[in-house]
N, C-alpha and C positions, 0 to 999 in steps of 0.2 A: 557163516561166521558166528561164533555167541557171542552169547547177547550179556556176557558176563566179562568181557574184552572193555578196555576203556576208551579205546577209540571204536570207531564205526567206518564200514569201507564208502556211507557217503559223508564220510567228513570233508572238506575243504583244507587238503596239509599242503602247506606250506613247506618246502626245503630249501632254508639259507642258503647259498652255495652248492646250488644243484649240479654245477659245471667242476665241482672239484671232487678228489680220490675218493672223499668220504661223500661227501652229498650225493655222487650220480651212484653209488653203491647202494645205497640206502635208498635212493628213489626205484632203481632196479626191486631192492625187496623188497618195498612197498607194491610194488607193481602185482609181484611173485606175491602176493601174500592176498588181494584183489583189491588193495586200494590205487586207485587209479585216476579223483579226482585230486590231482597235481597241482601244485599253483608253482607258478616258475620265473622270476626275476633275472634275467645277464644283467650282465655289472653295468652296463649300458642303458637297461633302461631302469633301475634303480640301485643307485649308489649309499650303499649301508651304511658309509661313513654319515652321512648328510640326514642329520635328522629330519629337516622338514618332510624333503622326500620320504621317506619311509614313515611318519606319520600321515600320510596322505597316499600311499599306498594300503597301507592297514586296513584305512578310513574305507577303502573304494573295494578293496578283495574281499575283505571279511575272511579271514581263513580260521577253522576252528580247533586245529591243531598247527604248533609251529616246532621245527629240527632246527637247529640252529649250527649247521654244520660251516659257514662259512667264516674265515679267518685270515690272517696275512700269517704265512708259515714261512719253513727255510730251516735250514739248519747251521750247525756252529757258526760258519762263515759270514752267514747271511745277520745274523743272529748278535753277533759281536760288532758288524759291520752299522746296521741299522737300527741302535736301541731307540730310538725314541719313535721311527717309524714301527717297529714292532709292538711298543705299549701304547702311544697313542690313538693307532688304527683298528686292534684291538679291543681297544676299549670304548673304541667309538659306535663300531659296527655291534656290540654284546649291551650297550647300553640303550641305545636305538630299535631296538628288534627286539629286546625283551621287556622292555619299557610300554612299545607299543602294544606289543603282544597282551602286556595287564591290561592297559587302558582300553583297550578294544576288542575285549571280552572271547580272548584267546581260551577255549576250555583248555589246552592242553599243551606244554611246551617241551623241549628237550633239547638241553644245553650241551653239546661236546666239548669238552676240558682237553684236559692231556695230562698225562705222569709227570711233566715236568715240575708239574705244581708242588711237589713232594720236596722233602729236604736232601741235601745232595747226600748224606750222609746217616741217612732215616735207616732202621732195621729193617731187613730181610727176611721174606718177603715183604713189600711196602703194606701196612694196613689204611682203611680210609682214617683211620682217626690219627695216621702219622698230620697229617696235613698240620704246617704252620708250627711244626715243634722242633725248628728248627731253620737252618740258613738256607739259601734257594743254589741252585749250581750257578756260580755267575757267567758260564757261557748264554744262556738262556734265560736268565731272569727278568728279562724285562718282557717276554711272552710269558713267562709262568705265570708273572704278578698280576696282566690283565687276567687270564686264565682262570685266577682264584680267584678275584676279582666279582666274574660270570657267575661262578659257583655261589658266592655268596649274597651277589644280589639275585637270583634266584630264592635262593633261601630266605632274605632280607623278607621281598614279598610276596612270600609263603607263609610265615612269620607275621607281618603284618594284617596282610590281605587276603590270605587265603589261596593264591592265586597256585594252582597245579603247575610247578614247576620242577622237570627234575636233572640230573646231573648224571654225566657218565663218564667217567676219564678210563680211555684208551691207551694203553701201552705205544709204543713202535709202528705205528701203521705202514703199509707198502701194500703192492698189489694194481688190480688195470688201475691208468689216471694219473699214476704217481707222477710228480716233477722230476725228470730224469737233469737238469742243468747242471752243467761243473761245476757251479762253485754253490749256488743253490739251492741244492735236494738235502734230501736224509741222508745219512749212510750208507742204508739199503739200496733205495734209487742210485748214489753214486757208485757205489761199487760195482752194481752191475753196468752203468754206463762203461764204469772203466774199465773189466776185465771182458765185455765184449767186443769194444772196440782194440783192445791188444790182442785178442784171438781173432778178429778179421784181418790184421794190420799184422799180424804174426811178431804181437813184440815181445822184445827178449823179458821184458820184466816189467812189472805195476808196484808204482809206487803210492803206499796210505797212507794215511794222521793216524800219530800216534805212538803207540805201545802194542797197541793190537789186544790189549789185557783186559779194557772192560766188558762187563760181559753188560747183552741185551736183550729183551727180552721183543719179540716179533709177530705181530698180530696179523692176517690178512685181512685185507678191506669189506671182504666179503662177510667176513666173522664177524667185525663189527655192525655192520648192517642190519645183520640177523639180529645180533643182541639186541642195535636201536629200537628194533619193531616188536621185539620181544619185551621188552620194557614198556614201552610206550603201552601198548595191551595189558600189562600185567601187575607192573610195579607201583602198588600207590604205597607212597610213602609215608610212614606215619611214625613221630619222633618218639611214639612208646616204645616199637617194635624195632626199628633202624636205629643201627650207632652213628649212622652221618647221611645226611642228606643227595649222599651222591655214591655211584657206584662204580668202583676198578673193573675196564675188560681186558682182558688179556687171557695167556696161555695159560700163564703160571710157570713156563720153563723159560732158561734162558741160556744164551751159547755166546761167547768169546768173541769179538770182532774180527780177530785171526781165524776162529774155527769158520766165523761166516762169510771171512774172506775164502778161504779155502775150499767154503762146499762152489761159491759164488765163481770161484776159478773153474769145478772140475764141471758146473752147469754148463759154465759158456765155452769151453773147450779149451782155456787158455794154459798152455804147456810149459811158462817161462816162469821166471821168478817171483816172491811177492816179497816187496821191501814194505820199513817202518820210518815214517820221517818222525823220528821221536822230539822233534823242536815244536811240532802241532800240537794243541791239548786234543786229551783222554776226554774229556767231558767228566761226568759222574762215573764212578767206580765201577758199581752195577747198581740195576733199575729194574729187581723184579716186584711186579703188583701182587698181591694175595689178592684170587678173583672166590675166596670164599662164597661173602655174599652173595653174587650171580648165582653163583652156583647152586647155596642154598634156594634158589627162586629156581631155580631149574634150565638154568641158560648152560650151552659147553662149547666152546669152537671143537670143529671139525674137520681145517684146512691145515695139513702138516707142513710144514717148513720146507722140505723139498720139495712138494708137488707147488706149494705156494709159489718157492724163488721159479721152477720152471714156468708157471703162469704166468709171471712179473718178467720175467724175459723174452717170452712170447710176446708180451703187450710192448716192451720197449721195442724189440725190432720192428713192431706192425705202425709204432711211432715214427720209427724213420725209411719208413718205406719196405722194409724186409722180409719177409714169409715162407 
């Protein structure tokens, strides 16, 4: 491993949210990459929400890098259903953990964001300095707002303190892990719960939210993983050289909800119709990131969209028993 990398494989890292789509991805490529002293928290024996606890974990682990991959997710449904549990849990678990992380002499942190953080109506492709130049989608605002939130007390004490904090806002995630629930997942996760279970169940037709028109942009889990630990080694951030303290991953491409309905029909085999219940919101219009910068650093995903959904299909049926 060089010795010109910012982390070290005998660091003590820490992964928020080890047991979730992104955390257990990203401790995989830690793993793959030879870091493999882990420090690992279930929600059982430390609750993120609860500051004490997590300042007294801090105190007793010592970990010398922290990923801060754990969050309360969900989508439209969930999203519209639960705003105050979305911002206030949020911003508990992001204020807690990076808070501690300064005071107790974390070298190194890494905060995961999300695209939602963006204005619903920001140019295409999104750049990082669209942030806050404009209004949030209100299906989701109340997760964006803690979201930017992370990003900026990061930054806050970086700015103050010094403290190595850096930022990564991910596109669309899906891929193994994903929450497949009916009214609670992504798009991605729901669509393929629902056109696999009409092609086992042989139904005449699937019905989505929406228009089917906006288009999305779609990262695998694995992609981002890679990027985390590609960063984490690489990116130090300095406000001469950076236009924003945090960095877009994604594709850089993006496809229709209909077109991703349709590849999603012809994966899982289902043969019948696809309806639009156009009384559901669209969400944002479209949501693609400019992964310029990554890229100038030298990052690229490498998981294409179909081999991805077939992977993410695979992982949902081995969820319910199927292989």
């Amino acid at each position: 491993m060089s010795k010109d990398l910012l982390i070290r494989s005998s660091d003590r890292i820490f992964v928020a949210g080890h047991r979730g789509m992104a955390g257990s991805a990203i401790s995989r490529a830690l793993t793959a990459k030879g870091y493999k002293n882990h420090l690992k928290a279930t929600r059982r024996e430390l609750d993120l929400t609860e500051s004490a606890a997590v300042e007294e974990w801090f105190k007793n682990q010592k970990p010398d890098v922290v990923i801060l991959a754990a969050a309360k997710v969900g989508g439209i449904l969930a999203n519209n259903n639960y705003p105050a549990d979305f911002i206030l849990d949020n911003l508990k678990i992001q204020n807690n953990v990076i808070e501690a992380a300064w005071r107790h002499g974390v070298r190194r942190l890494l905060f995961l964001g999300s695209s939602c953080i963006y204005p619903k109506f920001a140019e295409q492709p999104i750049k990082e300095e669209s942030l806050l130049t404009g209004s949030l989608e209100q299906t989701n605002e109340w997760y964006a707002i803690a979201k930017i939130a992370g990003i900026k007390l990061c930054h806050a004490l970086r700015i103050q303190h010094g403290f190595d904090a850096i930022s990564l806002m991910p596109t669309n995630l899906y891929g193994p892990g994903d929450n497949y629930h009916p009214n609670h997942s992504h798009v991605m996760a729901a669509l393929i719960r629902r056109f696999t279970e009409a092609a086992r169940n042989r139904t005449d037709e699937v019905t989505c939210w929406g228009t089917g028109s906006p288009r999305r942009e779609f990262l695998h889990v694995d992609d981002l993983a890679n990027a985390a630990v590609f960063c984490l080694e690489t990116w130090k951030y300095t406000p001469e050289q950076d236009e924003a303290p945090f960095l877009n991953i994604g594709t850089g491409t993006d496809i229709s909800i209909k077109e991703l309905a349709e590849l999603i029909a012809i994966a899982t085999g289902f043969k019948g119709a696809i309806k639009w219940d156009t009384s559901k919101p669209d969400g944002t219009p479209r949501k693609l990131l400019d992964i310029s910068q990554a890229q100038t650093l030298g990052w690229q995903p490498t998981i294409s969209l179909k081999a991805g959904i077939e992977s993410t299909i695979d992982d949902y049926l081995s969820t319910i028993g199927i292989q």
